[in-house]
Biopython code that builds the backbone (N, CA, C, O; Angstrom):
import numpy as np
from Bio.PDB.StructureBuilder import StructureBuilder

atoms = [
    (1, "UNK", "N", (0.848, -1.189, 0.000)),
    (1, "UNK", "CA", (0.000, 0.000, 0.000)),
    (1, "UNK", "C", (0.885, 1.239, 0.000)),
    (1, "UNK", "O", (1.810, 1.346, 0.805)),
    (2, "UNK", "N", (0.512, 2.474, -1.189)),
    (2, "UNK", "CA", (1.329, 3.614, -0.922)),
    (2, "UNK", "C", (-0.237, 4.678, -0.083)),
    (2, "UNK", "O", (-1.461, 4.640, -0.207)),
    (3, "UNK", "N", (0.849, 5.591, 0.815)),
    (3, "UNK", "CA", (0.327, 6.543, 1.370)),
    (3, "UNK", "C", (0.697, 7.497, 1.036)),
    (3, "UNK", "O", (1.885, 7.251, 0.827)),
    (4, "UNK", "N", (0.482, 8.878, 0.726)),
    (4, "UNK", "CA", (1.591, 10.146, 0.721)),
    (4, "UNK", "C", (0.879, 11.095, 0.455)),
    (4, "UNK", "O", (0.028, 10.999, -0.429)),
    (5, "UNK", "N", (1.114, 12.521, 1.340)),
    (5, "UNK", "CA", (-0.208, 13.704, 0.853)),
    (5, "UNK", "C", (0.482, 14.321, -0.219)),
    (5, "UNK", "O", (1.713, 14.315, -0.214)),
    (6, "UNK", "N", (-0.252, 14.935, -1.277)),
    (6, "UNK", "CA", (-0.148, 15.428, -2.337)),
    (6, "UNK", "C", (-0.321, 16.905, -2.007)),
    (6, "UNK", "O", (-1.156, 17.132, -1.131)),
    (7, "UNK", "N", (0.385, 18.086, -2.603)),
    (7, "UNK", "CA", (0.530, 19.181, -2.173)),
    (7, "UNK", "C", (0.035, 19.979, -3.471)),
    (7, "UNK", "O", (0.920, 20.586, -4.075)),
    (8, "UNK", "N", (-1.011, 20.039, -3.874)),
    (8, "UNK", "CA", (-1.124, 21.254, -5.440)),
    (8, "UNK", "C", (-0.744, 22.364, -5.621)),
    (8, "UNK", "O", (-1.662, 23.149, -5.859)),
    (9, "UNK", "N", (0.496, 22.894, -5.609)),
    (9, "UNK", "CA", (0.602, 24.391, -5.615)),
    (9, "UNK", "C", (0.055, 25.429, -5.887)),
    (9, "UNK", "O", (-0.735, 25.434, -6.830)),
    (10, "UNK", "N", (0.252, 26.361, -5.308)),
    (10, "UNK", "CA", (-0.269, 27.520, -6.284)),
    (10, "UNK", "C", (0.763, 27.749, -7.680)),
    (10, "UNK", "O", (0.275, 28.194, -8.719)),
    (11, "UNK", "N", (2.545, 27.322, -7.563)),
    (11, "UNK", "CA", (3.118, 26.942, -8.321)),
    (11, "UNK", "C", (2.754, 26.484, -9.881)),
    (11, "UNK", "O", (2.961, 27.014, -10.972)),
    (12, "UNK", "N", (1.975, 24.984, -9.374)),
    (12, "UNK", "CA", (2.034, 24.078, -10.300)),
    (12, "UNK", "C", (0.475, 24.663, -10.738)),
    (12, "UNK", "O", (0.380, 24.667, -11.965)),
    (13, "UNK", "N", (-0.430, 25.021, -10.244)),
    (13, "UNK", "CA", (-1.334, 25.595, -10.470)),
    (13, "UNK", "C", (-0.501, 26.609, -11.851)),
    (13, "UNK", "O", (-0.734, 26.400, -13.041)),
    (14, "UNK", "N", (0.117, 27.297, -11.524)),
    (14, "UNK", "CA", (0.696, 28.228, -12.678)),
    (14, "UNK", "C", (1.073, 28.148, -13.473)),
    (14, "UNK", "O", (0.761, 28.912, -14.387)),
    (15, "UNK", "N", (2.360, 26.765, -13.686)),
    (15, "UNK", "CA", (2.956, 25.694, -14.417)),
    (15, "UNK", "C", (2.064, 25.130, -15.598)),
    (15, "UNK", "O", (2.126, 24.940, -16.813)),
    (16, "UNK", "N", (1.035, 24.944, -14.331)),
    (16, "UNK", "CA", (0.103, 23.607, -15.298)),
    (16, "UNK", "C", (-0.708, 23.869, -16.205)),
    (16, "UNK", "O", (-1.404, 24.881, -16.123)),
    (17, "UNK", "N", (-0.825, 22.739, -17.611)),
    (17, "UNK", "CA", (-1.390, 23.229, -18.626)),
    (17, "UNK", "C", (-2.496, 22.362, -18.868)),
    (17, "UNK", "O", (-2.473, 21.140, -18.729)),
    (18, "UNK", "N", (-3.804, 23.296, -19.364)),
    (18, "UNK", "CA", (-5.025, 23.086, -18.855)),
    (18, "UNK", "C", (-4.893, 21.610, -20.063)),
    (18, "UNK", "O", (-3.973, 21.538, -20.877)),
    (19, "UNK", "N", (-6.092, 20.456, -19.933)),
    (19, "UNK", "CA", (-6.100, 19.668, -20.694)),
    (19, "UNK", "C", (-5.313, 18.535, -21.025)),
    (19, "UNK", "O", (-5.287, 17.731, -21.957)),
    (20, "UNK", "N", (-4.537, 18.758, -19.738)),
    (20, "UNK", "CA", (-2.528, 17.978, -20.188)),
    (20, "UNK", "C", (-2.502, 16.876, -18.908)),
    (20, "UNK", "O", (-2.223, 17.076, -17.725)),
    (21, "UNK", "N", (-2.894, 15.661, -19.586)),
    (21, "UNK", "CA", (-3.302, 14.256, -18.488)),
    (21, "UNK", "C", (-1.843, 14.334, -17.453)),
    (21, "UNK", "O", (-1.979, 14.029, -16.268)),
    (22, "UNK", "N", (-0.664, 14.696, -17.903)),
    (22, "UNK", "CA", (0.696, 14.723, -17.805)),
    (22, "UNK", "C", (1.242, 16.152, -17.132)),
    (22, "UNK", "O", (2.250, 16.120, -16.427)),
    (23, "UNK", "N", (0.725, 17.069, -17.312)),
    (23, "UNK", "CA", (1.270, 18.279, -16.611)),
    (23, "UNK", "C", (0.743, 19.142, -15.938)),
    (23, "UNK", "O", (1.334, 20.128, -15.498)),
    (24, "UNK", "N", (-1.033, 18.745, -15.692)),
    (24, "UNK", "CA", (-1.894, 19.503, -15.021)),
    (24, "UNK", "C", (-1.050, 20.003, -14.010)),
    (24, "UNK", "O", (0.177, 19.908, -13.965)),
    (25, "UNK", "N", (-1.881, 20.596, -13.125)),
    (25, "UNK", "CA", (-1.299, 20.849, -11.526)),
    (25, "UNK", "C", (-1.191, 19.363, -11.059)),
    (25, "UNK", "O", (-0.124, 18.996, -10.568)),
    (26, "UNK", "N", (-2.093, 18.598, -11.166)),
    (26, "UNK", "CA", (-2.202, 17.696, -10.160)),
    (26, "UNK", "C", (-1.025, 16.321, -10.723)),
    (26, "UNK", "O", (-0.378, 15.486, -10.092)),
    (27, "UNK", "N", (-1.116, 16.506, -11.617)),
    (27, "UNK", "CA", (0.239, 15.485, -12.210)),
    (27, "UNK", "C", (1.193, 16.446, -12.273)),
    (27, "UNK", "O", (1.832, 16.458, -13.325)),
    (28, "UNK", "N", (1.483, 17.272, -11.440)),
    (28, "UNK", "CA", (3.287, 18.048, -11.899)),
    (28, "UNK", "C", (3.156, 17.770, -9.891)),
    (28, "UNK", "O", (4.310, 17.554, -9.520)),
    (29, "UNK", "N", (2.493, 17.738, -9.049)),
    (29, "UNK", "CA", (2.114, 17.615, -7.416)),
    (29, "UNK", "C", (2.304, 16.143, -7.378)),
    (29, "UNK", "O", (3.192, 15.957, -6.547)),
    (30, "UNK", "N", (1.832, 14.765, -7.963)),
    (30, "UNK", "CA", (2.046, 14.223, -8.080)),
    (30, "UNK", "C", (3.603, 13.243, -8.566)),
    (30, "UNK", "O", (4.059, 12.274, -7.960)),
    (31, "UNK", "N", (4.154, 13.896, -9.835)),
    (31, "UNK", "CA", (5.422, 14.100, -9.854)),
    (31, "UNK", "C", (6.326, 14.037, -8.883)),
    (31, "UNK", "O", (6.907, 12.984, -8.624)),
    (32, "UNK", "N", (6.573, 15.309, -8.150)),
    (32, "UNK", "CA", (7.110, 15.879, -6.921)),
    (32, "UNK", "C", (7.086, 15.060, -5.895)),
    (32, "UNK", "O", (8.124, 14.873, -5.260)),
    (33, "UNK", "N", (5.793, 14.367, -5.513)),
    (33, "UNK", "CA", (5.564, 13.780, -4.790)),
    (33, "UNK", "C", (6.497, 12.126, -4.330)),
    (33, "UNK", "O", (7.109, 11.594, -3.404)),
    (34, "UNK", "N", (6.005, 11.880, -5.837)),
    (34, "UNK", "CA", (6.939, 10.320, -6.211)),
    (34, "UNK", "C", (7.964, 10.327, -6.255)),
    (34, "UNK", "O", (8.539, 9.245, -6.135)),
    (35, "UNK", "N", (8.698, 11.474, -6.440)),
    (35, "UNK", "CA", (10.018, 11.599, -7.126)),
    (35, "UNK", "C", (11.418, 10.806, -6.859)),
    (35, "UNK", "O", (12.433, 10.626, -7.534)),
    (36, "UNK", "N", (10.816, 10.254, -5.012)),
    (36, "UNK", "CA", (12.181, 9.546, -5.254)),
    (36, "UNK", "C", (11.742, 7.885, -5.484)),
    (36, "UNK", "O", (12.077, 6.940, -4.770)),
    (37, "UNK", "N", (11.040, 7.862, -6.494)),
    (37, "UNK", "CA", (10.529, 6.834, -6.726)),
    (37, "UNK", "C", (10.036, 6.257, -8.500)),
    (37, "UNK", "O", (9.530, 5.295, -9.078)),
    (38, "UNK", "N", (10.568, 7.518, -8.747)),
    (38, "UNK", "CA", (10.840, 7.511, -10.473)),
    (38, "UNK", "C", (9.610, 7.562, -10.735)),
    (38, "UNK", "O", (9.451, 6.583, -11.465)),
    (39, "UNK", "N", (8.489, 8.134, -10.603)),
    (39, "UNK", "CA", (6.831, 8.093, -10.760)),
    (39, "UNK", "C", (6.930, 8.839, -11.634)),
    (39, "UNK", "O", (7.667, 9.823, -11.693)),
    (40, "UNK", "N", (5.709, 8.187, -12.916)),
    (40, "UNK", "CA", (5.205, 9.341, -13.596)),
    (40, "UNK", "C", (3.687, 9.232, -13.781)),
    (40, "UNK", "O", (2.877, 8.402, -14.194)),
    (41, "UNK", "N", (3.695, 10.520, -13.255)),
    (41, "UNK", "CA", (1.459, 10.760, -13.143)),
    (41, "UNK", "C", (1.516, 10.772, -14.644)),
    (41, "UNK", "O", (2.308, 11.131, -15.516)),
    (42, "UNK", "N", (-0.050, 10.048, -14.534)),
    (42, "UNK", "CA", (-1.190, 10.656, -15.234)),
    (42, "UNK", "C", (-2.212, 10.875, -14.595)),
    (42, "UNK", "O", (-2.538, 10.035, -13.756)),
    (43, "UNK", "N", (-3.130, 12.197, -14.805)),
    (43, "UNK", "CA", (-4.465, 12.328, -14.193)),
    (43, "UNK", "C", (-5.452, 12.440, -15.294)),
    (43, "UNK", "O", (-5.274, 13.212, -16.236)),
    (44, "UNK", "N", (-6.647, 11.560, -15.164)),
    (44, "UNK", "CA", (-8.386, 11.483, -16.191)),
    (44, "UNK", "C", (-8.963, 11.333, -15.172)),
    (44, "UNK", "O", (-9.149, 10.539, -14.250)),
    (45, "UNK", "N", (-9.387, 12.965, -15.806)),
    (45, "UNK", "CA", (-11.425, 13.056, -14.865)),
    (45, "UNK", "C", (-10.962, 12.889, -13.382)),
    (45, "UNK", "O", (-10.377, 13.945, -13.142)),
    (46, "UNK", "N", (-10.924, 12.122, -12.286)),
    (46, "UNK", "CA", (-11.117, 11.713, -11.180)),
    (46, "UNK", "C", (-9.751, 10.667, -10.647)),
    (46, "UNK", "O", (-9.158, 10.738, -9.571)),
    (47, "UNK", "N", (-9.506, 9.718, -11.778)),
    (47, "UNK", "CA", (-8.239, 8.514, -11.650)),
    (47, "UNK", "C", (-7.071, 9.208, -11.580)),
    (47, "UNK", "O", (-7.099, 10.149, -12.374)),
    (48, "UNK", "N", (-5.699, 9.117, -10.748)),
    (48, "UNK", "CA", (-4.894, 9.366, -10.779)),
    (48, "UNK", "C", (-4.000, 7.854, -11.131)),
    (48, "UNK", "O", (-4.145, 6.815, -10.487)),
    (49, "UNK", "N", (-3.259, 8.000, -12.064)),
    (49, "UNK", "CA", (-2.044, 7.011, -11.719)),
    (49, "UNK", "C", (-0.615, 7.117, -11.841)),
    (49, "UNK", "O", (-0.147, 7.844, -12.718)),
    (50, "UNK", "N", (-0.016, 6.598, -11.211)),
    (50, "UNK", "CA", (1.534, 7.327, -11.347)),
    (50, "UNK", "C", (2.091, 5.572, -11.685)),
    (50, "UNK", "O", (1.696, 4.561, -11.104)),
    (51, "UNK", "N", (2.747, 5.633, -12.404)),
    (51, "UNK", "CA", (3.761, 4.681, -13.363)),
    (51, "UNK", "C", (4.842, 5.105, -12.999)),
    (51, "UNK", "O", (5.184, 6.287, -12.981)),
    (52, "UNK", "N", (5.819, 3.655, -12.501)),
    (52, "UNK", "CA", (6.875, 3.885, -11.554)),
    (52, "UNK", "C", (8.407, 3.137, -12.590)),
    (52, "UNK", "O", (8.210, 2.232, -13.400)),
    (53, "UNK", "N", (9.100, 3.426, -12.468)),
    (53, "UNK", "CA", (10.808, 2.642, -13.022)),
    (53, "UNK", "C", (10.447, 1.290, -12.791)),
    (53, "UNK", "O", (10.193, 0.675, -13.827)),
    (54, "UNK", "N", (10.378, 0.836, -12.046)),
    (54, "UNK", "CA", (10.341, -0.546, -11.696)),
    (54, "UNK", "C", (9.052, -1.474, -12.033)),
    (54, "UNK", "O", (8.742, -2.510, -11.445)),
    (55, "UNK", "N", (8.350, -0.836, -13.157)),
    (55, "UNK", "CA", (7.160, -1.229, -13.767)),
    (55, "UNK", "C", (6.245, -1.659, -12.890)),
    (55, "UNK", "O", (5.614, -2.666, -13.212)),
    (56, "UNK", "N", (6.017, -1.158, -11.878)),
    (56, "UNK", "CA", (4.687, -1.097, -11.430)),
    (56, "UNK", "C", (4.153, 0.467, -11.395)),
    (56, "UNK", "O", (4.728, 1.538, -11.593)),
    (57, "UNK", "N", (2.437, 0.022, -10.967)),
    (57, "UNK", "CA", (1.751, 1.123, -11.089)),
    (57, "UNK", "C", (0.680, 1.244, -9.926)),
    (57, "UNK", "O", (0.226, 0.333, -9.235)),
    (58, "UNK", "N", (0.447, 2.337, -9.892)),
    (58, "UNK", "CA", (-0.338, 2.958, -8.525)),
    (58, "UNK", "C", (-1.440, 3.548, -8.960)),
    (58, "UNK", "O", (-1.498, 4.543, -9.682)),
    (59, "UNK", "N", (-2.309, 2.935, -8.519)),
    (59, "UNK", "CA", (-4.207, 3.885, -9.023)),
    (59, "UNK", "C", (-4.758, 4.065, -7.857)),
    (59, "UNK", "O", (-4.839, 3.301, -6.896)),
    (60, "UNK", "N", (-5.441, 6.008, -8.137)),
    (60, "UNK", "CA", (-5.597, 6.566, -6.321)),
    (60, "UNK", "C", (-6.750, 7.332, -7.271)),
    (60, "UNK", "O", (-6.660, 8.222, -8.116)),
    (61, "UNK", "N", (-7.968, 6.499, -6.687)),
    (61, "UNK", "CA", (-9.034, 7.731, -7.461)),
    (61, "UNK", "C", (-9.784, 8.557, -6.451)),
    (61, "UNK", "O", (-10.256, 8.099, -5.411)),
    (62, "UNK", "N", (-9.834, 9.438, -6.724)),
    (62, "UNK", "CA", (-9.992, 11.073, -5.849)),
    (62, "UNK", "C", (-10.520, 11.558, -6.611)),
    (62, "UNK", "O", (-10.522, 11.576, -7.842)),
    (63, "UNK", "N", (-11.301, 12.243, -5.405)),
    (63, "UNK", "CA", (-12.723, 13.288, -5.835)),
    (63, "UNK", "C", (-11.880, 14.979, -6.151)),
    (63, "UNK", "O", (-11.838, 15.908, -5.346)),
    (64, "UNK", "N", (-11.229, 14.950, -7.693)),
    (64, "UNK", "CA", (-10.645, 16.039, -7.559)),
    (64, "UNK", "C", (-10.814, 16.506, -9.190)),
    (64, "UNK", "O", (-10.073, 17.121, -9.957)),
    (65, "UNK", "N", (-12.348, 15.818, -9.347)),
    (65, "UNK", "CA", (-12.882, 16.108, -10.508)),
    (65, "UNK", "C", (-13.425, 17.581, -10.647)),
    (65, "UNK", "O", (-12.986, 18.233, -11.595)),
    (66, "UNK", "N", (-14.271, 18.129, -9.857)),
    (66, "UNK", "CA", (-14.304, 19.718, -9.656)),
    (66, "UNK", "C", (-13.056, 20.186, -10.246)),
    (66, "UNK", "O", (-13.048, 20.601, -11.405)),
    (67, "UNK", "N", (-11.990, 20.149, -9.526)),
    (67, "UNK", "CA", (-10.308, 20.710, -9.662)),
    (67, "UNK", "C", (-10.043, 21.043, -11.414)),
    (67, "UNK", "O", (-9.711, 21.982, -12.139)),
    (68, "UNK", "N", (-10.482, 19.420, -11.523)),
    (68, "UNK", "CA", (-9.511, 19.058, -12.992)),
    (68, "UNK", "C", (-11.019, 19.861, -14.339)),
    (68, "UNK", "O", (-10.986, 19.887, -15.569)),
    (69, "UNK", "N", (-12.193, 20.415, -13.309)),
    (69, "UNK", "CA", (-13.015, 20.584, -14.950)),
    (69, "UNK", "C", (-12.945, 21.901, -14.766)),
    (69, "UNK", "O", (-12.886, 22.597, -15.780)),
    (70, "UNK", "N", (-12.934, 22.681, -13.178)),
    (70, "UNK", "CA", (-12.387, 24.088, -13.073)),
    (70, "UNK", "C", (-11.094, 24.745, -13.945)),
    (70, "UNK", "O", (-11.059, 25.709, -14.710)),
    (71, "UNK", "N", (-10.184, 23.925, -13.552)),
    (71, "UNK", "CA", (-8.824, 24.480, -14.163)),
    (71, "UNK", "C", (-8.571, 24.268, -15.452)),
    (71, "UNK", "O", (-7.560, 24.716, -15.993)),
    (72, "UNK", "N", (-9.619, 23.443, -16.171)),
    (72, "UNK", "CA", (-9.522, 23.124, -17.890)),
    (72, "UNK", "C", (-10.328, 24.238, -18.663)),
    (72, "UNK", "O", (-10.178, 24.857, -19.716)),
    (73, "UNK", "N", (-11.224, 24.201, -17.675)),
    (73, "UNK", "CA", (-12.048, 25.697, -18.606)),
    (73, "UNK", "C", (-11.492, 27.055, -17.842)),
    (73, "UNK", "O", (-12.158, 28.089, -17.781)),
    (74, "UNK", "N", (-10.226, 26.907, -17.292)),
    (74, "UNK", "CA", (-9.924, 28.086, -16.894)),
    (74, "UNK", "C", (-10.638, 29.046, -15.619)),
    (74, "UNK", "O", (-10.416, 30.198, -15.247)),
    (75, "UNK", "N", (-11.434, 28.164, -15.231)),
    (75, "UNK", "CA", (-11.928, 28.996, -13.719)),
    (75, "UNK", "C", (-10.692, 28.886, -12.216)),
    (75, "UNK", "O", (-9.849, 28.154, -11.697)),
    (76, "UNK", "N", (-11.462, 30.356, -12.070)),
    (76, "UNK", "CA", (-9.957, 30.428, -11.019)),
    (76, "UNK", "C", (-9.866, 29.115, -9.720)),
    (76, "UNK", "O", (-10.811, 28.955, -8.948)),
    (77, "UNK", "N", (-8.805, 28.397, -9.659)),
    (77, "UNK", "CA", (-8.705, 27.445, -8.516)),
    (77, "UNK", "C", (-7.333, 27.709, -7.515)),
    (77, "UNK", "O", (-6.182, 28.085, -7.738)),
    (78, "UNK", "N", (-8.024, 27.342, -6.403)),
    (78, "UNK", "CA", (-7.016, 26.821, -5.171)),
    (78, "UNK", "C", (-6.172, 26.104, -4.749)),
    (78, "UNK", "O", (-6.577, 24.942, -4.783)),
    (79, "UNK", "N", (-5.020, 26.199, -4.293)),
    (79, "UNK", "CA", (-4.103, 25.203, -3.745)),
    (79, "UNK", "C", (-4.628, 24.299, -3.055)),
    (79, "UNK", "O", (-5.595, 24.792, -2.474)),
    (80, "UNK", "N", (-4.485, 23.030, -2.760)),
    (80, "UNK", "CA", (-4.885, 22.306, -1.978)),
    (80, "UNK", "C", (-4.352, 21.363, -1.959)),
    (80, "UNK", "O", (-3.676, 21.234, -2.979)),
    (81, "UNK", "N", (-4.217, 19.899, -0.759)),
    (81, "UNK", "CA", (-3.617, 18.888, -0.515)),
    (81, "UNK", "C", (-4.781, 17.662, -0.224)),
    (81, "UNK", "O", (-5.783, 17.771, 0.483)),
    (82, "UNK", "N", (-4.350, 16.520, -0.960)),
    (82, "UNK", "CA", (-5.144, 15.084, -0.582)),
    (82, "UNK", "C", (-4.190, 14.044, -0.821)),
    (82, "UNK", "O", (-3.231, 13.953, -1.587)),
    (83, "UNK", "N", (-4.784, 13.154, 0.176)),
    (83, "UNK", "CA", (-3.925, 11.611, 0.138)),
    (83, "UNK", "C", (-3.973, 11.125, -0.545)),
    (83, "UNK", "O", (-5.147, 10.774, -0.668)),
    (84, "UNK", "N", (-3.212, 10.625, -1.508)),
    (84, "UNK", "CA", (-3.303, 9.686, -2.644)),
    (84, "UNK", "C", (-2.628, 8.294, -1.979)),
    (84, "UNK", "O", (-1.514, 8.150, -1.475)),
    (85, "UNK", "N", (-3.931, 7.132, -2.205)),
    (85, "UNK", "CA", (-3.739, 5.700, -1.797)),
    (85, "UNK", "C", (-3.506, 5.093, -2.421)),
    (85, "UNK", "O", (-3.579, 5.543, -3.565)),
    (86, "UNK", "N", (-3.152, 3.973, -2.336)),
    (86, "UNK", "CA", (-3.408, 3.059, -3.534)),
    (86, "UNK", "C", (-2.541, 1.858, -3.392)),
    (86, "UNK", "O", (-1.450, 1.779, -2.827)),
    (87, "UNK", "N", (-3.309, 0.820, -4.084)),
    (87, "UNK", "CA", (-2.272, -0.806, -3.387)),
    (87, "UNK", "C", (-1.428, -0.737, -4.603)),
    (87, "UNK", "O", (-2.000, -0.190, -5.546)),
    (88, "UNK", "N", (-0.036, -1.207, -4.870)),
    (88, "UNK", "CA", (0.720, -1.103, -5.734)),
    (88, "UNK", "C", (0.786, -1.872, -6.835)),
    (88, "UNK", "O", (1.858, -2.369, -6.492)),
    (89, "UNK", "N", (0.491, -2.576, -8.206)),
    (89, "UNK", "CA", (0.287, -2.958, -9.036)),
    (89, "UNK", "C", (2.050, -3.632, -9.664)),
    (89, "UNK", "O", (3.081, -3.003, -9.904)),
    (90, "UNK", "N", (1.780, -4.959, -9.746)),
    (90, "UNK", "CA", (2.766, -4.763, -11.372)),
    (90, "UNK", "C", (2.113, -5.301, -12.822)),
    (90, "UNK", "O", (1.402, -6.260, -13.121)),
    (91, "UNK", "N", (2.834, -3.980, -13.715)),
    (91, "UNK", "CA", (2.411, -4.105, -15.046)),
    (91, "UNK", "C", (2.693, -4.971, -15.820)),
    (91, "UNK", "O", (3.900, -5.021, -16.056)),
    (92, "UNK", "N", (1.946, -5.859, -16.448)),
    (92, "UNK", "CA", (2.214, -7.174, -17.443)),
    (92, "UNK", "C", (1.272, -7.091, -18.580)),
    (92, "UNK", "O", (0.500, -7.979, -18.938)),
    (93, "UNK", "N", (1.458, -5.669, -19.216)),
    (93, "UNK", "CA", (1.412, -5.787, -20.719)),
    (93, "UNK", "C", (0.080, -6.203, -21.344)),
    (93, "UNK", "O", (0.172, -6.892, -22.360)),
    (94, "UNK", "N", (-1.448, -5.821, -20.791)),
    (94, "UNK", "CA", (-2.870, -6.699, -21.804)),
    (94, "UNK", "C", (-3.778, -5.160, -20.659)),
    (94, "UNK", "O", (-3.532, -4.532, -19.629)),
    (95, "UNK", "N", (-4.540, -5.205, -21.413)),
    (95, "UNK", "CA", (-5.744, -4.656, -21.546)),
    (95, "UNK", "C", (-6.782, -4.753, -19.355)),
    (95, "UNK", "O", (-7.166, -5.793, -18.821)),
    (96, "UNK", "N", (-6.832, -4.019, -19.045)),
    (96, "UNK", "CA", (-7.499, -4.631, -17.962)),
    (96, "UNK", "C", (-8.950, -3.591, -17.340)),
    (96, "UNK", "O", (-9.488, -2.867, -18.177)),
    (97, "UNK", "N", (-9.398, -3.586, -16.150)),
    (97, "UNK", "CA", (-10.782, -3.190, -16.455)),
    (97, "UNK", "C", (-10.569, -1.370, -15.904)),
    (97, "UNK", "O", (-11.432, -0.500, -16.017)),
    (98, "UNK", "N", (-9.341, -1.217, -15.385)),
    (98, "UNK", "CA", (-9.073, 0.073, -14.963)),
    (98, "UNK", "C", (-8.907, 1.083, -16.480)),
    (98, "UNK", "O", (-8.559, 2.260, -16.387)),
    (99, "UNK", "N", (-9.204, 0.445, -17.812)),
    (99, "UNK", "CA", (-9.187, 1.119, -18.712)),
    (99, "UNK", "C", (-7.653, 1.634, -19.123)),
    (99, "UNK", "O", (-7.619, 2.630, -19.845)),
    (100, "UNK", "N", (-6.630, 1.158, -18.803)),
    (100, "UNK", "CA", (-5.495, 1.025, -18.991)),
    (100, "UNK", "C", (-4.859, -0.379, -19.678)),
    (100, "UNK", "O", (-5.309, -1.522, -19.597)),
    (101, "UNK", "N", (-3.537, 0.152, -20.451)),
    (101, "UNK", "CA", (-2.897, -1.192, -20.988)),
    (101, "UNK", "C", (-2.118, -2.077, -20.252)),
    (101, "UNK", "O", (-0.993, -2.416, -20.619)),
    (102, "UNK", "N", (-2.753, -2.547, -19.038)),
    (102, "UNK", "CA", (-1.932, -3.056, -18.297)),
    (102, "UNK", "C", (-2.654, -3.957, -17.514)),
    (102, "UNK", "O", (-3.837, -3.742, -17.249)),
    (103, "UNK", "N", (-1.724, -5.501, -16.896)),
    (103, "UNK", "CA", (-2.788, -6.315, -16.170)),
    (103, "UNK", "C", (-2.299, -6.100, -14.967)),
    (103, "UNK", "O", (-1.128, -6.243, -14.613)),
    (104, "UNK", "N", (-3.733, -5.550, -13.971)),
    (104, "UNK", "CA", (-3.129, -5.315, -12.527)),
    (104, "UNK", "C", (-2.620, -6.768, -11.551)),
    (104, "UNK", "O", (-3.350, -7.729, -11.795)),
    (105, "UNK", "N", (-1.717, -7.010, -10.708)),
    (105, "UNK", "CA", (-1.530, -7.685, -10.018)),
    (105, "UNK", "C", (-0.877, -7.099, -9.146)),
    (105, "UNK", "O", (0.133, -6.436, -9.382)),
    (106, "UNK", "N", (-1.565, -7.339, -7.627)),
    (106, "UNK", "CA", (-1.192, -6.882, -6.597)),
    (106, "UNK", "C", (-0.263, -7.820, -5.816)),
    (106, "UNK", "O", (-0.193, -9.045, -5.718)),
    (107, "UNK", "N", (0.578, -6.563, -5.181)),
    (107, "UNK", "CA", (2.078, -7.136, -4.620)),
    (107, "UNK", "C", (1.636, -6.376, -3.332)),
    (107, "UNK", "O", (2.367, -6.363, -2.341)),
]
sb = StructureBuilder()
sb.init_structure("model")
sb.init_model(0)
sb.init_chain("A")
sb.init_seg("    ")
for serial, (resi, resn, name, xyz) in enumerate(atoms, 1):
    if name == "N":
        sb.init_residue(resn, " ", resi, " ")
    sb.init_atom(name, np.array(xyz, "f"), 0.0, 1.0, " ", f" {name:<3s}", serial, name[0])
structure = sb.get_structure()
């Protein structure tokens, strides 16, 4: 199981480019977050997942759909912090029901 609070800047808020599964605020907070862990976010709609060096993967879905439809159409948003959970996955390459190319198996 990963635990870790996620910090959204007002920064990455500034950084971040609206529409961008990869560089929103919440995947550049995410980023940061993982970092010593070679993570790379993606955020859709509500799902967060961060894809790690060591081919596993982490899915933390959060109510941070407001966030992500505010800051795409450009309405003004807030810094804010949430826990991103999630049991740790390794990736083996097929199709699975998280709508990703990947078969989850938990470690």
């Amino acid at each position: 199981m990963i635990s870790r609070i996620v910090n959204v800047t007002l920064e990455y808020i500034h950084l971040g480019i609206k529409e961008d599964s990869c560089l929103c605020p919440i995947a550049r907070a995410l980023e940061r977050t993982f970092k010593d862990m070679g993570g790379e976010p993606n955020v859709e709609e509500s799902l967060c997942t961060v894809t790690f060096d060591d081919g596993h993967v982490a899915y933390g879905s959060r109510q941070i759909g407001d966030f992500i439809d505010n800051f795409d159409a450009g309405n003004p948003v807030e810094p804010f912090s949430f826990t991103f959970e999630s049991d740790y996955y390794k990736v083996d390459g097929c199709y699975d029901d998280h709508g990703y190319d990947c078969e989850c198996v938990e470690i």
